[in-house]
TIKOL-359495 format. One line per field, with one value per residue (C-alpha): x, y, z; residue in three letters. Coordinates in steps of 0.2 Angstrom, whole numbers, padded with zeros to 4 digits. Each point is the difference from the previous one (the first is absolute). Layout:
px <- [X:...]
py <- [Y:...]
pz <- [Z:...]
res <- [ALA:...]
This chain:
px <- [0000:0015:0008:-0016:-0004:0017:-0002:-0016:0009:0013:-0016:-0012:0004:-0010:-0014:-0009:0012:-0002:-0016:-0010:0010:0016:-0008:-0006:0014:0007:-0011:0001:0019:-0003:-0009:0009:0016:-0010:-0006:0016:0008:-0002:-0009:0013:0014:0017:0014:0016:0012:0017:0012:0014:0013:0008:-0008:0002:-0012:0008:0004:-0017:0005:-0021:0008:0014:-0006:0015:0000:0017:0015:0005:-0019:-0001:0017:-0010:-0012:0009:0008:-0015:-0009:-0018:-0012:-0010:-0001:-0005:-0012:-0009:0002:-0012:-0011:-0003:-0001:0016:0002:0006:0000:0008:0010:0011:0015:0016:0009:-0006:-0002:-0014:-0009:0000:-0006:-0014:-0006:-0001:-0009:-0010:0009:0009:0018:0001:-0013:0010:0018:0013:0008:0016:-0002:0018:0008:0009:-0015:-0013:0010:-0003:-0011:-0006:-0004:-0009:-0016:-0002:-0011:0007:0017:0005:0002:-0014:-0018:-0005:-0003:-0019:-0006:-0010:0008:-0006:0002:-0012:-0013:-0001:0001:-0018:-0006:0004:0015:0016:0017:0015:0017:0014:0015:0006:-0009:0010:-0014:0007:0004:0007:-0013:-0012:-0013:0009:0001:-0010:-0006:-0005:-0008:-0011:0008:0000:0016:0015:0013:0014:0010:-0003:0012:0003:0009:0014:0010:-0011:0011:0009:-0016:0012:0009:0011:0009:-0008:0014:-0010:-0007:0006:-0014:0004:-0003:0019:-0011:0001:-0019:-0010:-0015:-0013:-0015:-0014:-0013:-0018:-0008:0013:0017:0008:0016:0014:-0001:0008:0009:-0015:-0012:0011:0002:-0018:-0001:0012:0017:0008:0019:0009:0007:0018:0000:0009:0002:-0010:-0010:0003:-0015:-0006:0003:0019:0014:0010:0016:-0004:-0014:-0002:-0008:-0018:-0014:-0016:-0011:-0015:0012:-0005:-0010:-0015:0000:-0004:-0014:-0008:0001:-0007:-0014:-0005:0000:-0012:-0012:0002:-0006:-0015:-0016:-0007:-0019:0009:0007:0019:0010:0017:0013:0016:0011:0014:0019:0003:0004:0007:0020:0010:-0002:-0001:-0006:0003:0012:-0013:-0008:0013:0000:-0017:-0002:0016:-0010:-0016:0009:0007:-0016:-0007:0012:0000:0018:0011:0010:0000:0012:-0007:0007:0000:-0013:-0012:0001:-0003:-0013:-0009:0002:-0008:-0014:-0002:0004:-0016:-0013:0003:-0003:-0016:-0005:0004:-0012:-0011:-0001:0000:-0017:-0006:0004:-0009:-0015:0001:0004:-0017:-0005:0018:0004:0018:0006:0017:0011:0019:0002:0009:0010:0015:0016:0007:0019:0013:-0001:-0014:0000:-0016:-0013:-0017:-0002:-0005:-0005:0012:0011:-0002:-0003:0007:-0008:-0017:0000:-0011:0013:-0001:-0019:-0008:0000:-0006:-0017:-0013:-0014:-0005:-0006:-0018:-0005:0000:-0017:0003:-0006:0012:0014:0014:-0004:0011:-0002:0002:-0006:0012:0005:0009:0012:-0011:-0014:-0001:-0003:-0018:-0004:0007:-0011:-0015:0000:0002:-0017:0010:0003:0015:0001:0015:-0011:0015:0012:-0015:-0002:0019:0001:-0010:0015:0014:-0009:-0003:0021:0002:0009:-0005:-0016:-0002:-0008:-0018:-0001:0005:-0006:-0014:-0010:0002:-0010:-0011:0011:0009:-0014:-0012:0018:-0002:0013:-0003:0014:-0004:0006:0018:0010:0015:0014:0015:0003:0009:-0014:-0019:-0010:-0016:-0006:0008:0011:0014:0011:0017:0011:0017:0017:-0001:0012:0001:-0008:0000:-0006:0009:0000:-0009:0016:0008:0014:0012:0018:0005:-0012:0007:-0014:-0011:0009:-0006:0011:-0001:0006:-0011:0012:-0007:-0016:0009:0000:0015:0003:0012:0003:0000:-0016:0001:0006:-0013:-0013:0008:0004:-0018:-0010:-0008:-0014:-0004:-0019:0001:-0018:-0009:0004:-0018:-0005:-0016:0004:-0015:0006:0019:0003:0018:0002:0008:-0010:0003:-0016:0005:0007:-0017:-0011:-0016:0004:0005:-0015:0000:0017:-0002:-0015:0007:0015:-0011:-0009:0016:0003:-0016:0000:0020:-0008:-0009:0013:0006:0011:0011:0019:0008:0015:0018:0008:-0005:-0001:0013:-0016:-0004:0016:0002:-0018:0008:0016:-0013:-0013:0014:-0009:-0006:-0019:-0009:0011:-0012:-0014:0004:0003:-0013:0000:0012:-0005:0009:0017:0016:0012:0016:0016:0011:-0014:0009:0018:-0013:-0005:0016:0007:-0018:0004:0016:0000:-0015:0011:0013:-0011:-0006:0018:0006:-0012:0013:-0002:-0015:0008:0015:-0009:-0009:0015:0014:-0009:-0019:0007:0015:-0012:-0011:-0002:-0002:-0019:0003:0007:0000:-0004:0008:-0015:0002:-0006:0007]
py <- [0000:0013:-0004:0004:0015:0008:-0004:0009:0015:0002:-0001:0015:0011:-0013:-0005:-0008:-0013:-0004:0010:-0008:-0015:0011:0011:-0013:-0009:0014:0004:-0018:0001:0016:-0009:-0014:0009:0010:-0018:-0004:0014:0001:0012:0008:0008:-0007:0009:0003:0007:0007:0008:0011:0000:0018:0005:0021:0014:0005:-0017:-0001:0012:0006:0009:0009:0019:0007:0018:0002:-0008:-0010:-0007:-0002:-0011:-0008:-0003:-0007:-0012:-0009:-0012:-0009:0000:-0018:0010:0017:-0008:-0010:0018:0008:-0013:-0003:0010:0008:-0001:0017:-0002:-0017:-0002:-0015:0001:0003:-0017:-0014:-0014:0009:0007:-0020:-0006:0015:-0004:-0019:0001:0014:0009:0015:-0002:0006:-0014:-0013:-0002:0006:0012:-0007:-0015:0001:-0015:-0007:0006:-0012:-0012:0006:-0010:0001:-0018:0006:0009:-0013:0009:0019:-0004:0001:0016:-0002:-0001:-0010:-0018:0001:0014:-0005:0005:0009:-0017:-0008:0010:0000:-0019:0000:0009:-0015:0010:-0011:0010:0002:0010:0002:0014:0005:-0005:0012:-0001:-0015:-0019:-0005:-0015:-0007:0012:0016:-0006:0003:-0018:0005:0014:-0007:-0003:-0016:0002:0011:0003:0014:0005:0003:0013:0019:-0002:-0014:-0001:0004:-0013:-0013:0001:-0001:0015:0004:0016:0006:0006:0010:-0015:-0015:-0014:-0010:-0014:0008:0005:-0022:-0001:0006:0006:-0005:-0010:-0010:-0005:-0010:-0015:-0015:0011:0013:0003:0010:0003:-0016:0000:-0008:0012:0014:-0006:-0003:0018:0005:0000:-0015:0003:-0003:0013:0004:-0004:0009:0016:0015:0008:0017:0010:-0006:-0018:-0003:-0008:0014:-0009:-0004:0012:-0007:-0017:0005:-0010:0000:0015:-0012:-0003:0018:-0003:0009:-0008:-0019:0011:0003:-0014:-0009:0014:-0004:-0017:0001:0010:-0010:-0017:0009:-0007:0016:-0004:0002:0017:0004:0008:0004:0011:0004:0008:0005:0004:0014:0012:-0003:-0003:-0009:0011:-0013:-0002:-0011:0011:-0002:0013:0012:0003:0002:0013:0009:-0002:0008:0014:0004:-0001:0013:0013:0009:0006:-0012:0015:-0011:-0016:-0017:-0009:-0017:-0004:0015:-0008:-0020:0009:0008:-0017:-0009:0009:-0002:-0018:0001:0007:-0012:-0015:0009:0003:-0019:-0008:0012:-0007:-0017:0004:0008:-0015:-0014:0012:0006:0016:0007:-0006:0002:0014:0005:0007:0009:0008:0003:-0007:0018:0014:-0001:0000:0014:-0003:-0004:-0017:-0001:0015:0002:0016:0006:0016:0014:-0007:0000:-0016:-0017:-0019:-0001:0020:0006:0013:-0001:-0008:-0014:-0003:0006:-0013:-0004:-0008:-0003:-0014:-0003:-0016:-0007:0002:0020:0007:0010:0014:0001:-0001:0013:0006:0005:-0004:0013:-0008:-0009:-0015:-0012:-0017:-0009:0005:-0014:-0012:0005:0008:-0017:-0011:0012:-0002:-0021:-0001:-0003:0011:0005:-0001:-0012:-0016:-0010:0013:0005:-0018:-0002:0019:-0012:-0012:0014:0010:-0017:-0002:0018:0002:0015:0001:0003:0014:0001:0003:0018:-0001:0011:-0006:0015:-0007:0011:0016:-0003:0001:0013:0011:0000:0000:-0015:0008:0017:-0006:0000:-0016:-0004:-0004:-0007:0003:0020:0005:0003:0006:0009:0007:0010:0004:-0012:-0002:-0005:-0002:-0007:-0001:-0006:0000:0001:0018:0009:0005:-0013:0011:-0008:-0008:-0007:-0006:0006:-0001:0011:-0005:-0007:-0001:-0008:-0015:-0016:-0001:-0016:-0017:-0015:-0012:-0016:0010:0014:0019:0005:0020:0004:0017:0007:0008:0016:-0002:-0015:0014:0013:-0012:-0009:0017:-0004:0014:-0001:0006:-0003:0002:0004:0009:0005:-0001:0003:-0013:0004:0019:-0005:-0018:0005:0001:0020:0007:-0007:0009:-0006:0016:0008:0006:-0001:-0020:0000:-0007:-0015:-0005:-0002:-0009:-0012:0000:-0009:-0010:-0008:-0005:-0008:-0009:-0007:-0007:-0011:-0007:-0020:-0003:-0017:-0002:-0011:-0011:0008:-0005:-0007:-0020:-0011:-0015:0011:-0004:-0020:0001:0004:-0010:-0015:0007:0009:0019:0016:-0008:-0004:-0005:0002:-0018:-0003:-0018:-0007:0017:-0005:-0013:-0008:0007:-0011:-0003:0011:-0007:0015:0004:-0007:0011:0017:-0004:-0002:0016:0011:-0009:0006:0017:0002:-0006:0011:0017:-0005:-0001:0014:0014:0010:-0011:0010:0014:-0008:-0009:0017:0012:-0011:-0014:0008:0019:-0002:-0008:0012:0009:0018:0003:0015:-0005:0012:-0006:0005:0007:-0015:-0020:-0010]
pz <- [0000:0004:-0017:-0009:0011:-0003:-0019:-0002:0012:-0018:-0012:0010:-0014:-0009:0007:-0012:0003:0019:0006:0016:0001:0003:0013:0010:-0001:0008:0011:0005:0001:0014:0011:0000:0005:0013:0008:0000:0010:0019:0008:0009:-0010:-0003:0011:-0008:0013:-0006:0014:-0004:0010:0004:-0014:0002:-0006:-0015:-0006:-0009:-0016:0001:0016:-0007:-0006:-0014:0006:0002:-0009:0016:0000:-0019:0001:0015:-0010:-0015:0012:0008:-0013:0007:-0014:0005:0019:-0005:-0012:0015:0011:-0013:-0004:0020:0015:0008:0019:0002:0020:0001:0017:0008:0011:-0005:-0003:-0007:0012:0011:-0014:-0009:0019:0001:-0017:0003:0020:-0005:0017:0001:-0002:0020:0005:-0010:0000:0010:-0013:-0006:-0010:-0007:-0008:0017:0010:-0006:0007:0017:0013:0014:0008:0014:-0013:-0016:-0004:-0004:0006:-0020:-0010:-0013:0002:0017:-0004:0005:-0011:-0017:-0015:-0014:-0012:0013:0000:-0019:0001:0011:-0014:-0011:-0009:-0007:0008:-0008:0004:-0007:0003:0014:0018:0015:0011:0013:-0005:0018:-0001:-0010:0005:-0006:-0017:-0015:0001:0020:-0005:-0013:-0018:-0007:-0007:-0001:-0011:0007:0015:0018:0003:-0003:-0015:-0008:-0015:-0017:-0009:0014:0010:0018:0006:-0016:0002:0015:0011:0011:0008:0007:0008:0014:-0012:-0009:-0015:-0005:-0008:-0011:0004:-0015:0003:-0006:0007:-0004:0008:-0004:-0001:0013:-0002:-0010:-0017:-0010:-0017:-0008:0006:-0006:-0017:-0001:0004:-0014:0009:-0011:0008:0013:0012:0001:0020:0012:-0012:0003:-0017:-0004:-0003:-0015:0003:-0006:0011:0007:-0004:-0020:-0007:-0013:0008:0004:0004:-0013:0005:0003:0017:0007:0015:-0007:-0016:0008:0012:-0016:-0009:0018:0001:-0018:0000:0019:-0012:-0015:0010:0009:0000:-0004:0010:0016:0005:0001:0011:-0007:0009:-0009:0012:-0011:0008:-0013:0002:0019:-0002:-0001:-0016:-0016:-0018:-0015:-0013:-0013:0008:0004:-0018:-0002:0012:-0010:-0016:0008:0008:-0016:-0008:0013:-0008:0017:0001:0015:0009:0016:-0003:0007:0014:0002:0009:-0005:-0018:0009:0008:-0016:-0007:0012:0001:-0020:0005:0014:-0014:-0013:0013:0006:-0017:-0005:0015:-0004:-0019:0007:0009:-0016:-0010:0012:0000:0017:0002:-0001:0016:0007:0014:-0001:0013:-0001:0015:0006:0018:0003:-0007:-0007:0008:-0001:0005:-0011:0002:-0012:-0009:-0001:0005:0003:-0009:0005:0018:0013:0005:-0004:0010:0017:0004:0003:-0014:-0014:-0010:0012:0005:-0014:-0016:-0016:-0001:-0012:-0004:-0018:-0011:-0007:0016:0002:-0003:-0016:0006:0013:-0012:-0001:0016:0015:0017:0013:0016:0014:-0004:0010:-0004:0011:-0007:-0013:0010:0004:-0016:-0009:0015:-0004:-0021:0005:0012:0015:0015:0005:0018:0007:0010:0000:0010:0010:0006:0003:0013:0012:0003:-0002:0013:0013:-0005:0005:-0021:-0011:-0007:-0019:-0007:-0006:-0021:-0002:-0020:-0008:-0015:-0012:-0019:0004:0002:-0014:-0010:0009:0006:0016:0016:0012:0010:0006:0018:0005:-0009:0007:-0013:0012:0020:-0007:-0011:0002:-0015:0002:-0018:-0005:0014:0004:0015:-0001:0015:0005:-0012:-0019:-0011:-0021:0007:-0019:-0016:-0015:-0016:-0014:-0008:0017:0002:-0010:-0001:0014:0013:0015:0012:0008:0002:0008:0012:0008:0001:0007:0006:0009:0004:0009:-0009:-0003:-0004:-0013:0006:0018:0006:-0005:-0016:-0004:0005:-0011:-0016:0001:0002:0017:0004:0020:0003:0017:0007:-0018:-0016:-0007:-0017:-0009:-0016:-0011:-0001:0000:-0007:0002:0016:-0001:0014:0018:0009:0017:0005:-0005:0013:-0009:-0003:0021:0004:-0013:0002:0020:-0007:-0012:0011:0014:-0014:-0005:0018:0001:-0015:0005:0016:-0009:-0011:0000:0017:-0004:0003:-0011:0001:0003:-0014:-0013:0000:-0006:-0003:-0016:-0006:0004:-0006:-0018:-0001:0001:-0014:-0009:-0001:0014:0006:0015:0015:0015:0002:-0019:0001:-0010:-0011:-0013:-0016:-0013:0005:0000:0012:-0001:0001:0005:0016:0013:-0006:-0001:0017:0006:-0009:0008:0016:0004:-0008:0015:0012:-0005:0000:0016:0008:-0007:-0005:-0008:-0017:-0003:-0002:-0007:-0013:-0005:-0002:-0007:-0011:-0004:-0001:-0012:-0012:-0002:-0019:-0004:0000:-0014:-0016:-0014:-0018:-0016:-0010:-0013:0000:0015]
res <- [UNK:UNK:UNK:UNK:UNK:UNK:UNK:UNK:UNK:UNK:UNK:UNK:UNK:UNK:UNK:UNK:UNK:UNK:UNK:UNK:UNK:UNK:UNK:UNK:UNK:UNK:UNK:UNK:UNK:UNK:UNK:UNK:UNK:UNK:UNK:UNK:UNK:UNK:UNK:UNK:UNK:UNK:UNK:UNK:UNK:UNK:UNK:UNK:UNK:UNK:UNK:UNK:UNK:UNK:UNK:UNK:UNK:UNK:UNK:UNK:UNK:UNK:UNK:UNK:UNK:UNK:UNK:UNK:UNK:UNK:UNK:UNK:UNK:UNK:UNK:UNK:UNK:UNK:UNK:UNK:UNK:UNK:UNK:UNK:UNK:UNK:UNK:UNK:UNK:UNK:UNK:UNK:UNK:UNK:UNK:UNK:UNK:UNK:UNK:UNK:UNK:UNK:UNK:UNK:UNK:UNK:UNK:UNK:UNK:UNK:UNK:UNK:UNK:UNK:UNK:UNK:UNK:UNK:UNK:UNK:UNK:UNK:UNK:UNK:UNK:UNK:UNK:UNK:UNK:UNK:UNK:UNK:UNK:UNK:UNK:UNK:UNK:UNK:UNK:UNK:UNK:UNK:UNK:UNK:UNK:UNK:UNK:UNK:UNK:UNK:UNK:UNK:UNK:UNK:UNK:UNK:UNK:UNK:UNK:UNK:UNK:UNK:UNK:UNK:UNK:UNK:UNK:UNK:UNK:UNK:UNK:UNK:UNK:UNK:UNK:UNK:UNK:UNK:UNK:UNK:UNK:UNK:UNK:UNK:UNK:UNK:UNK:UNK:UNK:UNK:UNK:UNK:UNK:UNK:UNK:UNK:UNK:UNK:UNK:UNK:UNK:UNK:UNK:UNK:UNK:UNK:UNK:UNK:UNK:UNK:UNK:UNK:UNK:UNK:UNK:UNK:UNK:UNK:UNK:UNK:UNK:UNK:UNK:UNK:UNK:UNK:UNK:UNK:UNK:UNK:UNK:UNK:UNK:UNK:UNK:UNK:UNK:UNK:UNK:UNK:UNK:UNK:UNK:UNK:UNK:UNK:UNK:UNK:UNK:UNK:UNK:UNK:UNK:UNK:UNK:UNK:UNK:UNK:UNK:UNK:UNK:UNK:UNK:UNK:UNK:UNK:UNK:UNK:UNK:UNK:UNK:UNK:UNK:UNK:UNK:UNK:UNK:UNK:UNK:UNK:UNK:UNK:UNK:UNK:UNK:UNK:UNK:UNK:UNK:UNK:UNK:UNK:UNK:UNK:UNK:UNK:UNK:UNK:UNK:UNK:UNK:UNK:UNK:UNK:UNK:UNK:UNK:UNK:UNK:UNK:UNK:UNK:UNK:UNK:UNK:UNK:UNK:UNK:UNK:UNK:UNK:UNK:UNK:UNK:UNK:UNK:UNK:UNK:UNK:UNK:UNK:UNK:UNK:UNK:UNK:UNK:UNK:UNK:UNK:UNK:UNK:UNK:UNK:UNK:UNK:UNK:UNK:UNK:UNK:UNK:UNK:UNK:UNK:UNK:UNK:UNK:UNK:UNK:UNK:UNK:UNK:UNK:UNK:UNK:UNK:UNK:UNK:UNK:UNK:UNK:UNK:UNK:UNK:UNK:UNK:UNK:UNK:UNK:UNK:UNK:UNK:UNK:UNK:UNK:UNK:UNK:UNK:UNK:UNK:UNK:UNK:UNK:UNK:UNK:UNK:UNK:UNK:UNK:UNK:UNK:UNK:UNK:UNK:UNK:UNK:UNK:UNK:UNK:UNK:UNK:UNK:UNK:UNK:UNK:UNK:UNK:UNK:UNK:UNK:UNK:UNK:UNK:UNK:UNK:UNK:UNK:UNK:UNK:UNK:UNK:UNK:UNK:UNK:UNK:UNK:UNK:UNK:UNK:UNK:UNK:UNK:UNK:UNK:UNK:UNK:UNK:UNK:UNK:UNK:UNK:UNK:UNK:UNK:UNK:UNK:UNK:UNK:UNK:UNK:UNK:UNK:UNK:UNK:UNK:UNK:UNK:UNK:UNK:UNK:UNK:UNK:UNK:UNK:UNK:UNK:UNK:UNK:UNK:UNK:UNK:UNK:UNK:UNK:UNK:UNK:UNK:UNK:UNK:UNK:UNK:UNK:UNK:UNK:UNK:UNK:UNK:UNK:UNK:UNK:UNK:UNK:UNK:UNK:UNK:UNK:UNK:UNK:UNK:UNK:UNK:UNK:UNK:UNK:UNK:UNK:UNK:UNK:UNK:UNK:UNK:UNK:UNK:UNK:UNK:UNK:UNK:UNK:UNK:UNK:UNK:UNK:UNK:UNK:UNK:UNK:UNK:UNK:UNK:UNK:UNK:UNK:UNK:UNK:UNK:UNK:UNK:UNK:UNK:UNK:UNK:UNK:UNK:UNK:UNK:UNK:UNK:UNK:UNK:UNK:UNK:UNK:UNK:UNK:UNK:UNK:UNK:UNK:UNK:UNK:UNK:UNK:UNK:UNK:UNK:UNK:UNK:UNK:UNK:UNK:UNK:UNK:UNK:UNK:UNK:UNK:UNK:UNK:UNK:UNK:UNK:UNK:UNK:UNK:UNK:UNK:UNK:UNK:UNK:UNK:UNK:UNK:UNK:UNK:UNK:UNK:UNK:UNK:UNK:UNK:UNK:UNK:UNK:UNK:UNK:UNK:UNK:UNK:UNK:UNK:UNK:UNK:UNK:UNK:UNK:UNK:UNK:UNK:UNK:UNK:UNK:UNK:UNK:UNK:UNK:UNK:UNK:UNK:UNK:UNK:UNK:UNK:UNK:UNK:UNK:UNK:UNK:UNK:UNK:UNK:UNK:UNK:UNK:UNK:UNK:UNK:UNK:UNK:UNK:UNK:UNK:UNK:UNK:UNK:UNK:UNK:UNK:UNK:UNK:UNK:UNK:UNK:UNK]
């Protein structure tokens, strides 16, 4: 019937030769697609990670010649494309790193009533055996994640990409927080080619950086990604072990070896996230989260598109007065690299017929960080990831899709919208509700243990708003334990640095600051600089009680109105509302150090994973050989930090340090 339904389509200009029997045909082929179709919408989740405000080009105004090279830089057609034909969250807020934004977008909490903060890569190893059950860092075993919910609601889950929201046990990953499968890693960031820690000198696990952390799992296999799965994924070759890739996936000691672009990390996202929508029984609903790791560093792309940003910055013909550094240009490239895989999955839903009843749903986990490390900016807001500026809280957002009501199309959104948010407005368009039972059961037994209780749902369903434009958040929200927002007035108190203004074309070949100026050495920050000079080279800004700021009238951040004594009033007021708001936060302790189990845990399994009650987690994962040597190797490098504590700073200063490259590189203005 589709066959002869699509022939009489090509013969409407004629229609003496198909008439009645084409129309009902078609007709007939309508309904039976709309049978077909579940009555709740297809969710396509994609999360950018450090994504800034100007990295989306529909962003970027050309009023100067800074902003028109800014401009010609910054390449997101399939993005930009999606912006206009959806609605765009022009209030859009999270915290200002990842990891608590990811575990407030996942419990549906404030990042405050989640997670304790600091989820770096040696602190989710951290536990605390006398609370199992928010002794982790990540999201407290008994909450009901997002994936679950979805799954009442009789929704298929799927991620894939990056996880950074806990993975101590079995509970804190996707799989305990509702996906049926996941493709990705747990971690902040890894290697985009070696999938371990690669070049990253700045940090040193108390595993000694020996796995990789890249994971699938599904109901019969949990484990590391195997060299079957990664040629099925399009990585044919094998690595060339114990040598770190430079940025665009080439041994460091012999360019010209290079492993086949489909190795790039996001290449065998995509073909997973494809292949998940290819295979989908398209009656039942589909919940799909691509969290990519672009553009977070450790800055990486595949050379093929190095030159094709070159060629379309060329083609721009916007005059290039500002050289490219390094990683400005791997960043503009990434982002390039980031559109085309959106635009790509975006086809695929097209393709299986989908995408009409599909809600996409696109966001960055939190600004981009602005340090030399990353190279990357928020223009023109203030700051960048790790700050409470604008640059760090307020992100790129935007729904779009079949899904969108057309009459809500190419509209913007100008009420407050929180990360955590999704939760309920995701519960609310699947028909079920959004309140946690599950944690709600489990504050009974914490509270007879005398342990921390959990949270209630902080979440707001929003559909409505965005459609109608309406605020649900007039009342104070509070965006981290320093900063309290009540519209459109926000409170900022305490010291945070990456405190200025990136120009449009940043960095260039003389910047020399801010600088991430630390080491992470067995869990334990190391300064680079002493304290003074850290503060002075990382643009630290000290609010003490509150700067003031009314960010409707000034985005930028220009005018502090604390010192203002017709704003005295509010600011004792959101002052005390701040306070109130911190006494409500999650109170947990968790472990000292982190736990060297997380390590023995992955000499047996061979990759980063669950350590804590995960012995019946893992599935189908062979035995290693070399386990027993890694253990012994972890082992007595414990013993040894624990002797003598001076290795810490040892191991920071005269073996991480002196590795360390030039974050600013200037490029010639030719091809690489």
């Amino acid at each position: 019937m589709a066959r002869r339904a699509l022939a009489c389509c090509l013969l409407l200009a004629k229609p003496d030769r198909c008439g009645a029997e084409c129309a009902v045909d078609l007709l007939q082929r309508k309904l039976d697609l709309e049978l077909s179709a579940p009555s709740v919408p297809h969710v396509l989740m994609i999360v950018a990670d450090d994504l800034g405000w100007a990295d989306l080009r529909s962003r970027r105004r050309a009023e100067t010649a800074q902003e028109a090279q800014g401009w010609a830089e910054t390449h997101t057609p399939n993005l930009d494309k999606l912006r206009a034909e959806g609605v765009s969250l022009e209030r859009h807020y999270t915290t200002s790193s990842s990891p608590p934004s990811r575990c407030s977008l996942w419990s549906g909490r404030l990042p405050t009533h989640v997670t304790h903060g600091d989820l770096s890569v040696n602190h989710q190893m951290l536990w605390n055996k006398k609370d199992n059950n928010s002794g982790f860092d990540g999201i407290p075993r008994g909450m009901t994640g997002l994936g679950t919910k979805l799954k009442e609601a009789g929704y298929e889950t799927h991620y894939v990409g990056k996880w950074d929201a806990g993975w101590a046990t079995p509970e804190h990953t996707p799989l305990g927080r509702g996906f049926d499968s996941f493709l990705g890693f747990l971690q902040a960031e890894n290697d985009y080619w070696s999938k371990d820690r690669g070049p990253l000198k700045y940090l040193l696990d108390i595993c000694l950086n020996k796995f990789k952390d890249f994971s699938f799992y599904n109901a019969t296999y949990r484990g590391g990604v195997t060299a079957q799965m990664s040629t099925e994924l399009g990585c044919n070759a094998t690595l060339m072990r114990g040598k770190p890739f430079t940025p665009m996936g080439c041994d460091m000691d012999n360019r010209s070896e290079c492993l086949p672009e489909t190795c790039y990390e996001e290449a065998m996202f995509l073909q997973h996230a494809k292949r998940i929508v290819q295979n989908h029984d398209k009656t039942k609903p589909l919940f799909l989260t691509f969290a990519h790791h672009l553009p977070h560093s450790p800055v990486s792309v595949p050379w093929s598109y190095m030159k094709k940003l070159e060629e379309l910055v060329v083609a721009t013909g916007v005059p290039h007065t500002v050289p490219w550094t390094t990683k400005r240009k791997i960043h503009a490239a990434s982002l390039l690299y980031l559109d085309a895989m959106v635009g790509d999955l975006v086809q695929t839903f097209q393709e299986q017929g989908m995408y009409e009843n599909t809600l996409l749903v696109f966001l960055s986990d939190n600004g981009a960080a602005a340090n030399l490390r990353q190279s990357a900016h928020n223009y023109p807001l203030k700051g960048g990831k790790y700050a409470d500026w604008e640059g760090g809280l307020r992100t790129n957002a935007f729904i779009s899709g079949g899904f969108v009501p057309p009459e809500h199309r190419g509209k913007q959104f100008s009420g407050i919208f929180h990360i955590a948010d999704w939760y309920a407005t995701l519960c609310d368009l699947a028909g079920v509700d959004h309140v946690d039972h599950k944690s709600a059961e489990a504050n009974k037994y914490l509270e007879q243990q005398g342990l921390p209780v959990m949270p209630p749902v902080d979440s707001r369903p929003q559909w409505r708003h965005l459609l109608d434009g309406s605020n649900a958040r007039p009342d104070p929200l509070q965006l981290s334990e320093k900063t309290v927002l009540r519209w459109p007035y926000k409170l900022v108190t305490g010291s945070h640095k990456g405190s200025f203004w990136p120009g449009p074309v940043w960095p260039n070949c003389s910047t020399t600051d801010p600088v991430e100026a630390n080491l992470d050495a067995f869990g334990r920050d190391e300064p680079v600089f002493n304290e003074s000079e850290m503060r002075r080279r990382t643009f630290v800004e000290d609010c003490g009680a509150g700067c003031l700021f009314d960010v409707d009238r000034d985005p930028r951040e220009l005018t502090n109105l604390a010192t203002d004594p017709n704003h005295s009033a509010l600011l004792a007021a959101m002052q005390d509302e701040l306070t109130a708001l911190n006494a409500k936060n999650l109170q947990a302790e968790l472990g000292e150090e982190p736990a060297v189990e997380a390590c023995l845990r992955a000499a047996e399994v061979g990759v980063l994973g669950p350590f804590a009650d995960a012995e019946a987690f893992y599935r189908g994962v062979s035995p290693r050989p070399e386990a027993q040597q890694d253990k012994d190797e972890i082992l007595a490098a414990q013993q040894a930090l624990h002797k003598n504590p001076g290795l810490y700073d040892m191991v920071a200063y005269q073996i991480m340090l002196p590795h360390m490259k030039p974050d600013v590189v200037c490029l010639p203005e030719t091809a690489e």
